[in-house]
Residue frames as qw, qx, qy, qz and C-alpha x, y, z in Angstrom:
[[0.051, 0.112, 0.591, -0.797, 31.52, 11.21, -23.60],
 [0.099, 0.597, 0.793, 0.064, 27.70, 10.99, -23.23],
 [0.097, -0.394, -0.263, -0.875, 25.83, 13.78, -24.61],
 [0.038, -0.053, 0.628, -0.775, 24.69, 15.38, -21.15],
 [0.631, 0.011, -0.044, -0.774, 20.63, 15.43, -22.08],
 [0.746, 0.240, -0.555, -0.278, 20.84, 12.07, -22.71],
 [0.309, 0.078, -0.822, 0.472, 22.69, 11.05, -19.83],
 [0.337, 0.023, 0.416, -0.844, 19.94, 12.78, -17.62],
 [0.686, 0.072, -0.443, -0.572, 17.10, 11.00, -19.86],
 [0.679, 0.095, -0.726, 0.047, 18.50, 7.61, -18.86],
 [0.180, 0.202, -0.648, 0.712, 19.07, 8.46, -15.43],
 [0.536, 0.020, 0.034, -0.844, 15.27, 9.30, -15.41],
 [0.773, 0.098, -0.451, -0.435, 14.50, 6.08, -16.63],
 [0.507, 0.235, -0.774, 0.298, 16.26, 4.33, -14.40],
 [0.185, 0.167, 0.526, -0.813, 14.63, 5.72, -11.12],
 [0.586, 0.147, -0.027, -0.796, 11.17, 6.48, -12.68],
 [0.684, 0.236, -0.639, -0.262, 11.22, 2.75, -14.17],
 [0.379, -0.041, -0.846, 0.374, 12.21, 0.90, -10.82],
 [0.138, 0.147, 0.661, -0.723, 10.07, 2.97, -8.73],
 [0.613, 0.138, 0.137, -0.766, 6.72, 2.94, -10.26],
 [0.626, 0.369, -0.579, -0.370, 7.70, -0.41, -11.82],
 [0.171, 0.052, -0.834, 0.522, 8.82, -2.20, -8.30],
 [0.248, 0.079, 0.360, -0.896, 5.07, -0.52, -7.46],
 [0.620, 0.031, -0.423, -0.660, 3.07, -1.98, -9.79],
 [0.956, -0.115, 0.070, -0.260, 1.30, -5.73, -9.22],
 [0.841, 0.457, -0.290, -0.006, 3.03, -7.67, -11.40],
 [0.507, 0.408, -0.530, 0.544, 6.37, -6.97, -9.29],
 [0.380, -0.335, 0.530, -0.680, 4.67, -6.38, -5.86],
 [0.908, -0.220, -0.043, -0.354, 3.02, -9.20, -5.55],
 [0.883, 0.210, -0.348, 0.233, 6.30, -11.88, -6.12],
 [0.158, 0.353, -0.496, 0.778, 8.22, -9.52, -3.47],
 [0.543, -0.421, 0.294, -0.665, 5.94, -9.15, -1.14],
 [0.951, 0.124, -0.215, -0.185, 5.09, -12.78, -1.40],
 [0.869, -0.109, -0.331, 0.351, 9.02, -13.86, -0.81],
 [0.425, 0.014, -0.530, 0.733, 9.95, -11.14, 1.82],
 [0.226, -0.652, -0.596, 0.411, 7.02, -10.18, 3.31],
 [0.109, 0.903, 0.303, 0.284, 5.15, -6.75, 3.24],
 [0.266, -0.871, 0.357, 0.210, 8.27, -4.87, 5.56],
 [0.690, -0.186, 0.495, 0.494, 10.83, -6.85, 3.52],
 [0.424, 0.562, 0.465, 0.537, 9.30, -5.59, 0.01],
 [0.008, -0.979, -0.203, -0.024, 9.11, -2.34, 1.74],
 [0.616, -0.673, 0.287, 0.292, 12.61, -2.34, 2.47],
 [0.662, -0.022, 0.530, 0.530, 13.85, -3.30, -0.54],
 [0.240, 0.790, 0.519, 0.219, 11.69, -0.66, -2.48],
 [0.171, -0.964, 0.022, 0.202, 13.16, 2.05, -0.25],
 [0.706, -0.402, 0.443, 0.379, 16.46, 0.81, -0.75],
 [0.462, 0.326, 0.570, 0.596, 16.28, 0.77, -4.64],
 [0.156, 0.935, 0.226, 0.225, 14.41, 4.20, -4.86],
 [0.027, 0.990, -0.019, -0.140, 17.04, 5.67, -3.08],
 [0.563, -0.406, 0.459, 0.554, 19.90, 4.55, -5.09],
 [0.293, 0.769, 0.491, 0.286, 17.46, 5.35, -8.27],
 [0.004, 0.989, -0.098, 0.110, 17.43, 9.41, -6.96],
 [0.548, -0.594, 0.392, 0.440, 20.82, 9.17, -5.63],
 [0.495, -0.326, 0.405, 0.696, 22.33, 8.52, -8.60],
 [0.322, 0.711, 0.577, 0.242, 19.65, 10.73, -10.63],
 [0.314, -0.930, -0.037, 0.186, 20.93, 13.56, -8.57],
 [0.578, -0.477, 0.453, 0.484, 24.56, 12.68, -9.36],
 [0.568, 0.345, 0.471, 0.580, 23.90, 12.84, -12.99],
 [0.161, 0.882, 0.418, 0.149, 22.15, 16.10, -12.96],
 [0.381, -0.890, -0.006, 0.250, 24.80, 17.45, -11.07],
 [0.654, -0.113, 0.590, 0.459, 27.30, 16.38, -13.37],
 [0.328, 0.416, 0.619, 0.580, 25.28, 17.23, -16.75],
 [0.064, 0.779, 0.599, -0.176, 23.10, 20.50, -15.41],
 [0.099, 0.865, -0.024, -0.491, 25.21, 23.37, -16.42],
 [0.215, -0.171, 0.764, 0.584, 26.01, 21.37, -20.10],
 [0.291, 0.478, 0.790, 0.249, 24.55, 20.75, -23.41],
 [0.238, 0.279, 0.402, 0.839, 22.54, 23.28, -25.21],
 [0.032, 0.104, -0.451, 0.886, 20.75, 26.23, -24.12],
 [0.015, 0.389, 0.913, -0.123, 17.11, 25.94, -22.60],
 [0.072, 0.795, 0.596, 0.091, 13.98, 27.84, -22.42],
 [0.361, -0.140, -0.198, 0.901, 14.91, 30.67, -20.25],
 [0.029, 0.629, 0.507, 0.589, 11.73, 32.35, -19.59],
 [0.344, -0.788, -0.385, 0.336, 12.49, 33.81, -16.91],
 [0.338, 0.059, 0.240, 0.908, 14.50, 36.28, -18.84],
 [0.267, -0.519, -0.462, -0.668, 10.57, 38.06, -19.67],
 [0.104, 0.114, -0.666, 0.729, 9.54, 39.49, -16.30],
 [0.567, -0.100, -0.140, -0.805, 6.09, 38.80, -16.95],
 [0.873, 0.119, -0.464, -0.096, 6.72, 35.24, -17.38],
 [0.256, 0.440, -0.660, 0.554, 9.51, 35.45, -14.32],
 [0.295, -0.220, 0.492, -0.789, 6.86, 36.11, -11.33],
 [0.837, -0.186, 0.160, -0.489, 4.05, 33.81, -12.13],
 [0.848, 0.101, -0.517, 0.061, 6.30, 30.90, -12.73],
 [0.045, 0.521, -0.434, 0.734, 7.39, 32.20, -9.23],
 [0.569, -0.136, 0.041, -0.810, 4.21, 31.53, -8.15],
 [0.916, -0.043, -0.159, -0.365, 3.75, 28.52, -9.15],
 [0.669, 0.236, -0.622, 0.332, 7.29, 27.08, -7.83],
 [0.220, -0.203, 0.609, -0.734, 6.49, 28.86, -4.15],
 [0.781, -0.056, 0.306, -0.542, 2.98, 27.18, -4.06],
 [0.834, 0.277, -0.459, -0.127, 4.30, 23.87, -5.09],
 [0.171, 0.478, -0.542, 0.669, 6.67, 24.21, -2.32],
 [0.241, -0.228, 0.624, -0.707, 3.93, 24.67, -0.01],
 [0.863, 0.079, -0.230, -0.443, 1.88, 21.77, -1.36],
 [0.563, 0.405, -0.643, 0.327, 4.98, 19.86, -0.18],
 [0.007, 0.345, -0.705, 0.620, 5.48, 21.12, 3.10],
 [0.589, -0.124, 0.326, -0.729, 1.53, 20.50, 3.91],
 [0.874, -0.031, -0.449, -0.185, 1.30, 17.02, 2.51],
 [0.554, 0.192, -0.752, 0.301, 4.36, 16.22, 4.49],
 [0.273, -0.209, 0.446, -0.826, 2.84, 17.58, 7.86],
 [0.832, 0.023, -0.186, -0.523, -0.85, 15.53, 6.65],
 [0.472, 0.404, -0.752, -0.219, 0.99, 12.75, 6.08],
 [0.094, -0.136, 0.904, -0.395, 0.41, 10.33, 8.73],
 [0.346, 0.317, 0.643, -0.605, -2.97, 11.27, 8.35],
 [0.507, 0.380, -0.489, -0.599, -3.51, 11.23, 4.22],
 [0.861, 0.279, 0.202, -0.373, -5.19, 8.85, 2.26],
 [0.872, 0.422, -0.244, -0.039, -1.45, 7.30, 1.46],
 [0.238, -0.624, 0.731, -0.140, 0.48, 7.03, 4.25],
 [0.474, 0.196, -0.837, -0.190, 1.59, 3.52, 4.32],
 [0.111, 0.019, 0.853, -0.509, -0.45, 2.35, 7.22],
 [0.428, 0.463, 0.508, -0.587, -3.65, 3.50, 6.10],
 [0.029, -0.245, 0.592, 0.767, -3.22, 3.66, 2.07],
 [0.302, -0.021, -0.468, -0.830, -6.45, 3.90, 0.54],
 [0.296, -0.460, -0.721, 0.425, -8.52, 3.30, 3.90],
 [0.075, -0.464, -0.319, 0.823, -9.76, 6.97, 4.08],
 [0.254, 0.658, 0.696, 0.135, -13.15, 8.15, 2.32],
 [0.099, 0.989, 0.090, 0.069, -12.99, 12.50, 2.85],
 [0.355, 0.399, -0.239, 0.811, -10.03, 14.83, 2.19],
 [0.332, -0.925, 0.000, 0.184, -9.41, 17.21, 4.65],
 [0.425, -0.656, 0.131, 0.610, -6.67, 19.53, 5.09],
 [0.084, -0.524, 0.579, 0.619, -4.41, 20.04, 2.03],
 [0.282, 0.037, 0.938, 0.197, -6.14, 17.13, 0.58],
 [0.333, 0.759, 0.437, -0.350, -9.28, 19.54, 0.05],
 [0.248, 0.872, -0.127, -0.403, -6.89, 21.32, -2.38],
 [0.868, 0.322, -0.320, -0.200, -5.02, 17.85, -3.82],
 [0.943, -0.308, 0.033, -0.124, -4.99, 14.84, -3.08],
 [0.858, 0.011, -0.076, 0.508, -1.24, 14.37, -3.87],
 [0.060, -0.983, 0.156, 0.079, -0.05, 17.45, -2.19],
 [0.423, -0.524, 0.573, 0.466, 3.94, 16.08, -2.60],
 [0.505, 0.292, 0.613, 0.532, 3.75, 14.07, -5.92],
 [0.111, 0.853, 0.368, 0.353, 1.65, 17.63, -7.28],
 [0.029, -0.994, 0.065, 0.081, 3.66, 20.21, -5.84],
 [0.580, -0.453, 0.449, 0.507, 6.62, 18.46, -6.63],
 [0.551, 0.385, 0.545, 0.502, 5.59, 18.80, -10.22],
 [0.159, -0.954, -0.198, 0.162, 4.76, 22.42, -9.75],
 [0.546, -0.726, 0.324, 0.265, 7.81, 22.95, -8.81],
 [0.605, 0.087, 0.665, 0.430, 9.28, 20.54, -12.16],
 [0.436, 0.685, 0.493, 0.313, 7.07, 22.92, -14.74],
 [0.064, -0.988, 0.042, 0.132, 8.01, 26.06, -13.11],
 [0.457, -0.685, 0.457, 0.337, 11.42, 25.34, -12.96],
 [0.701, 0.136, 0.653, 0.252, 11.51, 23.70, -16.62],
 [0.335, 0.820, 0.352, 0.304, 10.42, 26.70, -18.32],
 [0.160, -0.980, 0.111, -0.032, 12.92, 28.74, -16.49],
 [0.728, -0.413, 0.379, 0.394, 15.92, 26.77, -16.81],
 [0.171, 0.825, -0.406, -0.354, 18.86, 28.29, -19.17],
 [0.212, 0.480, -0.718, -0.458, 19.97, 25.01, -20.30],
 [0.711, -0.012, -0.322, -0.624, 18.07, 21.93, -21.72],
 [0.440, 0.010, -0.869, 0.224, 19.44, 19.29, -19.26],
 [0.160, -0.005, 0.465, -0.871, 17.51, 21.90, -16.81],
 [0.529, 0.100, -0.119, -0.834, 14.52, 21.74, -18.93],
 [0.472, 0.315, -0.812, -0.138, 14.81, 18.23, -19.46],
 [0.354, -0.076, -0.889, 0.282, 15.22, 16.84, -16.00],
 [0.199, 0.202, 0.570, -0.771, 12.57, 19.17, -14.26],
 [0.643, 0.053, -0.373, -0.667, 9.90, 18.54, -17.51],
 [0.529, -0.040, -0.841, -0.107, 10.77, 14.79, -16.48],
 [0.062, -0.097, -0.730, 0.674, 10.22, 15.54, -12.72],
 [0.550, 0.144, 0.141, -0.810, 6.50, 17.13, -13.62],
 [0.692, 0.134, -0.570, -0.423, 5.89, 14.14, -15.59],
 [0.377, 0.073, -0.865, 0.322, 6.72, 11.89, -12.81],
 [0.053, -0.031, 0.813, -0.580, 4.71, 13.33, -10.58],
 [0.593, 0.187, -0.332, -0.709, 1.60, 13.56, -12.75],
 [0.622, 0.212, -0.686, -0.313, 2.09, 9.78, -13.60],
 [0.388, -0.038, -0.865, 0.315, 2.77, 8.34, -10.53],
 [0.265, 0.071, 0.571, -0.774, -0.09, 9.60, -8.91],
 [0.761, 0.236, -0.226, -0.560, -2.39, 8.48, -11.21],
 [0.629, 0.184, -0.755, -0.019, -0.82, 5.22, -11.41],
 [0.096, 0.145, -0.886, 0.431, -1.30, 5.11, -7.54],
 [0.471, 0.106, 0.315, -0.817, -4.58, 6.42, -7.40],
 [0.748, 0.087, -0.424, -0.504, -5.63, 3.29, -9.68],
 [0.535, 0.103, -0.818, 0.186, -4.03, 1.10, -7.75],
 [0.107, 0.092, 0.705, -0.695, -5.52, 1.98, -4.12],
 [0.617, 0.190, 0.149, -0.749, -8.94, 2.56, -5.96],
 [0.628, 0.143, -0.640, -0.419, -8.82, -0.92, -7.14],
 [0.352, 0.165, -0.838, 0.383, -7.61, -2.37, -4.04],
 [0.116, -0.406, -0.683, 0.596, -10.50, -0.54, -1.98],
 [0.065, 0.434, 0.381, 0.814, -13.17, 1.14, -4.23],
 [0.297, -0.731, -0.612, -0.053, -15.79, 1.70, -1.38],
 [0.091, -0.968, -0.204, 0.115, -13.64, 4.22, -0.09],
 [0.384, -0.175, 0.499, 0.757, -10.59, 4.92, -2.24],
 [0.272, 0.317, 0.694, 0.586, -13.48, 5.85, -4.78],
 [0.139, -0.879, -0.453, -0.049, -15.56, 8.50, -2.87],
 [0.583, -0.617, -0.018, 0.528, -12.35, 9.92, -2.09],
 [0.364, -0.061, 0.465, 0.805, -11.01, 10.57, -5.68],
 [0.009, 0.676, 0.620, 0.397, -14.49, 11.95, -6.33],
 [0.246, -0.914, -0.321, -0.020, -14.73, 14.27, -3.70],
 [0.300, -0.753, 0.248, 0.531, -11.01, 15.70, -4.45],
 [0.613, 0.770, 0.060, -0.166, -8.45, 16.35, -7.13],
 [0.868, -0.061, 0.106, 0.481, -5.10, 16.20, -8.55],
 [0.434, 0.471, 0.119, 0.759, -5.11, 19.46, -10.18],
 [0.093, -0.412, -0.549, 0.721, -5.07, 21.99, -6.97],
 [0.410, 0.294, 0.388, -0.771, -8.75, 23.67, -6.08],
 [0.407, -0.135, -0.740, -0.518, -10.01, 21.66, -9.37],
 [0.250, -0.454, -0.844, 0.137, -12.39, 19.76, -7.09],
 [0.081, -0.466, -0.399, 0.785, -13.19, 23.03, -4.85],
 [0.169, 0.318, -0.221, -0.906, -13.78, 25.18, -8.11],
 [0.213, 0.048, -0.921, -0.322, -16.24, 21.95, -9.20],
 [0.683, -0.297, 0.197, -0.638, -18.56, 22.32, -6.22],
 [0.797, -0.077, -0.590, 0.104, -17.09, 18.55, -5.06],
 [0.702, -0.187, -0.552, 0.408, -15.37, 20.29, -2.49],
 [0.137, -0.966, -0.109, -0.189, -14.94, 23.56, -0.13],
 [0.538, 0.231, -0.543, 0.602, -11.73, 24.71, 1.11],
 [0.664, -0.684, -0.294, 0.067, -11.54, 25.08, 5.18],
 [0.284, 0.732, -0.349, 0.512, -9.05, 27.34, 6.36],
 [0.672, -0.619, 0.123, -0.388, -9.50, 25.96, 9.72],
 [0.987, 0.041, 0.141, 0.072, -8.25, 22.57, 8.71],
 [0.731, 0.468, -0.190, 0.460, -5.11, 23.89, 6.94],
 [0.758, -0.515, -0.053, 0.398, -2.20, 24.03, 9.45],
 [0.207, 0.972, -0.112, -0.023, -0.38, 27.68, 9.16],
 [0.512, -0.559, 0.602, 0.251, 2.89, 26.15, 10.13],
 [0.592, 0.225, 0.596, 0.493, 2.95, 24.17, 6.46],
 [0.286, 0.903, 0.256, 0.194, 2.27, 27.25, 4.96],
 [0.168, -0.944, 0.268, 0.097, 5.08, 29.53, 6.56],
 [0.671, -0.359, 0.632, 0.146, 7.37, 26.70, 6.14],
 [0.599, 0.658, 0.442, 0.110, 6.25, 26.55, 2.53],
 [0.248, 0.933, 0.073, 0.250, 6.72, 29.83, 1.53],
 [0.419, -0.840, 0.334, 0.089, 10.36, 30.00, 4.01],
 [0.605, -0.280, 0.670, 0.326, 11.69, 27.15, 2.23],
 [0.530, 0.777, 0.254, 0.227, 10.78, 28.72, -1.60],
 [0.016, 0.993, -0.115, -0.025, 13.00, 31.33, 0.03],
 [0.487, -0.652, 0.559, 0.159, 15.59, 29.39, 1.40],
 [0.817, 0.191, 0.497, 0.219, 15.68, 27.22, -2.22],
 [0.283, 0.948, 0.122, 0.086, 15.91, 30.70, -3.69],
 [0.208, -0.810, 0.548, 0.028, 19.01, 31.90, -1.91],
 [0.418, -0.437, 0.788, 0.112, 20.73, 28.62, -1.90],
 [0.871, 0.466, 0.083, -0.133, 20.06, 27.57, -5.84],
 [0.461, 0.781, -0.412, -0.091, 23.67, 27.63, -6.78],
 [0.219, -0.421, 0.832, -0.288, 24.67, 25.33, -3.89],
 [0.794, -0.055, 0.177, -0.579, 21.70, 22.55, -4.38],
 [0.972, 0.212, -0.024, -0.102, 23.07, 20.43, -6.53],
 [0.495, 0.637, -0.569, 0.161, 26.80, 20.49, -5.90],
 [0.383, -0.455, 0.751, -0.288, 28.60, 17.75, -4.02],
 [0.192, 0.202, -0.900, -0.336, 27.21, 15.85, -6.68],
 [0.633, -0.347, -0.466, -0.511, 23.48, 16.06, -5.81],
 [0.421, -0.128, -0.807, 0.394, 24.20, 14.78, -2.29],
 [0.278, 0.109, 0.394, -0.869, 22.26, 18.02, -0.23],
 [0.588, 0.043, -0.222, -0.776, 19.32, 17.01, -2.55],
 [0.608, 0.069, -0.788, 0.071, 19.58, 13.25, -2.12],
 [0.308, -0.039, -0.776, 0.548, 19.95, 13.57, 1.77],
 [0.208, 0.072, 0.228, -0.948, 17.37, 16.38, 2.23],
 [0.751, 0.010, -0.238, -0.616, 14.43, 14.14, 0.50],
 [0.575, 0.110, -0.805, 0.096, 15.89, 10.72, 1.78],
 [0.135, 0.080, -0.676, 0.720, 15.63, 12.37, 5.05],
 [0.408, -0.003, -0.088, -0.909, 12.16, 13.72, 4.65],
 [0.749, 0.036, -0.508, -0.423, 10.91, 10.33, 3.62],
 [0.583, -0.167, -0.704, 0.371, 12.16, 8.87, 6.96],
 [0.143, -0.042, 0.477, -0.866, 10.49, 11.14, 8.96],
 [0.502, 0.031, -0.465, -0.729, 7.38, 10.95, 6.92],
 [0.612, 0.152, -0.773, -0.071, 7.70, 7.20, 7.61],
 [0.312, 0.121, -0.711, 0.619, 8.44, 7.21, 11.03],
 [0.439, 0.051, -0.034, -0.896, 5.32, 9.68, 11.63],
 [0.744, -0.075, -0.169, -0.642, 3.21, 7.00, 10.30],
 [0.596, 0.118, -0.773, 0.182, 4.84, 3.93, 11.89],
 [0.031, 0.020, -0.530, 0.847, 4.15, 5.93, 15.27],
 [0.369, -0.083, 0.161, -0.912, 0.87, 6.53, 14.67],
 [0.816, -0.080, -0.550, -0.158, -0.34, 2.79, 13.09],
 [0.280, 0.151, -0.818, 0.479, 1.23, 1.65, 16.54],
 [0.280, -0.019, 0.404, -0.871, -0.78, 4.10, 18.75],
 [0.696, 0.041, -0.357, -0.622, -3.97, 2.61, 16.49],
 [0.652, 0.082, -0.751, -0.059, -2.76, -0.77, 17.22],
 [0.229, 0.105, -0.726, 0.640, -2.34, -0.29, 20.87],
 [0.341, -0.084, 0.106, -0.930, -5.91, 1.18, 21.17],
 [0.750, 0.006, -0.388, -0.535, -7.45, -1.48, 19.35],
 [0.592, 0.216, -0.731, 0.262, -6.15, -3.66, 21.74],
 [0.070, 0.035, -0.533, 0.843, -6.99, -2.14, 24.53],
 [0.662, 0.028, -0.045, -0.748, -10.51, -1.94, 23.47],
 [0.727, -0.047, -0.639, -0.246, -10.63, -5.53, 22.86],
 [0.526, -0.254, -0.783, 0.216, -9.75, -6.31, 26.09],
 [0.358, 0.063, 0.263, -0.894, -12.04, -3.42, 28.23],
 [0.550, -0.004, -0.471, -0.690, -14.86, -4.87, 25.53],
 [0.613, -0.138, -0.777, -0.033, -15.43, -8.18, 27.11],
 [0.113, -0.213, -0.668, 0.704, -15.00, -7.09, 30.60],
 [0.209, 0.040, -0.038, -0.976, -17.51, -4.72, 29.90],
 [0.588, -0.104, -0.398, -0.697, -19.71, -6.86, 28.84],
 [0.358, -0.085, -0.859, 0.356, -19.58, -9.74, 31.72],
 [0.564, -0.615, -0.420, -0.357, -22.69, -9.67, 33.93],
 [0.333, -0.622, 0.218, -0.675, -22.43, -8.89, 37.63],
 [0.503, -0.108, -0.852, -0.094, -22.53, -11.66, 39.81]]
């Protein structure tokens, strides 16, 4: 039998390796190229979520084996602010996913968009960064090392892959992919505490916040149940997310399209002399 850390390692690699590897050039270009830009998108989704699917299925399998992990939450000093930092990760989540349509990576608009606003005032990858939150808190509190393991690998993922996108959109479009990464951050309020940026309370949207800080609770109560069925609540509950997400910005690139369209043909009339 595999030696459960190990199994989880691989499982990591396997997902983390197709999806940021399917992402790069090298492999996006030849896809995209022979099935089009919705075909390579299709296939991407398709492989990421049999990647987490069956990342989920190991963890669920290997998470309460192997040998025994940090466990700092045993020290109630050490208990509450990693607390802290796994509720505000949470709500770095909830408020990207709200943004989203309107962020500087939805897939309609993906490094098209020059100022943060909202969440983005406080970083720029509110999911990929509060999912890691979430990975460092939860890495240093897990009791056994498959715990520590797979949620060290989750921070590391989302670290990497944001960086790895944030070169790629700021190559693709430096004029304003590049004022953007200047005038925000990856680590949250870094920019703000930099004098690059200012945070607006106006702009942030109280409903990702309550929702935030309800669903820290509701991950709280229902930790013993997350991962059983073989990772399948976790699997559906982000699969699902990401098709809303999606959907969100598929709706909204329409509405854009439909406008611009409409302007074009007002524009001409408009201009047409009198006779």
């Amino acid at each position: 039998m595999m030696d459960p850390v190990v199994s989880v390692v691989l499982a990591w690699l396997v997902f983390a390796g197709t999806h940021i590897g399917m992402a790069s050039a090298p492999a996006r270009g030849p896809l995209a190229a022979r099935f089009g830009d919705l075909g390579f998108q299709a296939v991407f989704s398709l492989v990421a979520a049999l990647g987490f699917a069956l990342l989920c299925y190991v963890y669920a399998l290997a998470g309460n084996q192997g040998p025994a992990g940090l466990a700092l939450g045993a020290s109630a000093w050490l208990r509450w602010p990693l607390m802290a930092i796994n509720v505000l990760g949470v709500v770095c989540v909830f408020g990207s996913l709200l943004d989203y349509p309107t962020s500087a990576y939805a897939l309609s608009r993906a490094g098209r968009k020059s100022d943060p606003r909202g969440f983005e005032r406080i970083t720029r990858h509110g999911f990929a960064v509060g999912l890691a939150l979430v990975g460092i808190a939860h890495a240093l509190l897990a009791a056994r090392l498959t715990g520590t393991v797979f949620f060290a690998a989750l921070a590391v993922f989302g670290i990497v892959g944001s960086i790895h996108q944030d070169a790629k959109l700021r190559a693709r479009n430096p004029a304003l992919h590049g004022p953007y990464m200047e005038k925000s951050s990856l680590l949250p309020f870094a920019a703000i505490l930099a004098g690059r940026n200012r945070l607006v309370l106006s702009e942030l949207r109280p409903l990702a916040v309550a929702l935030g800080v309800l669903g820290a609770w509701g991950l709280r109560e229902m930790h013993p149940y997350i991962f059983s069925r073989g990772g399948l609540y976790v699997t559906g509950v982000v699969l699902a997310g990401a098709m809303i997400a999606s959907a969100q910005d598929a709706r909204r690139a329409l509405r854009r399209a439909r406008r611009a369209a409409d302007s074009a043909r007002v524009t001409p009339q408009e201009g047409r002399s009198p006779r």
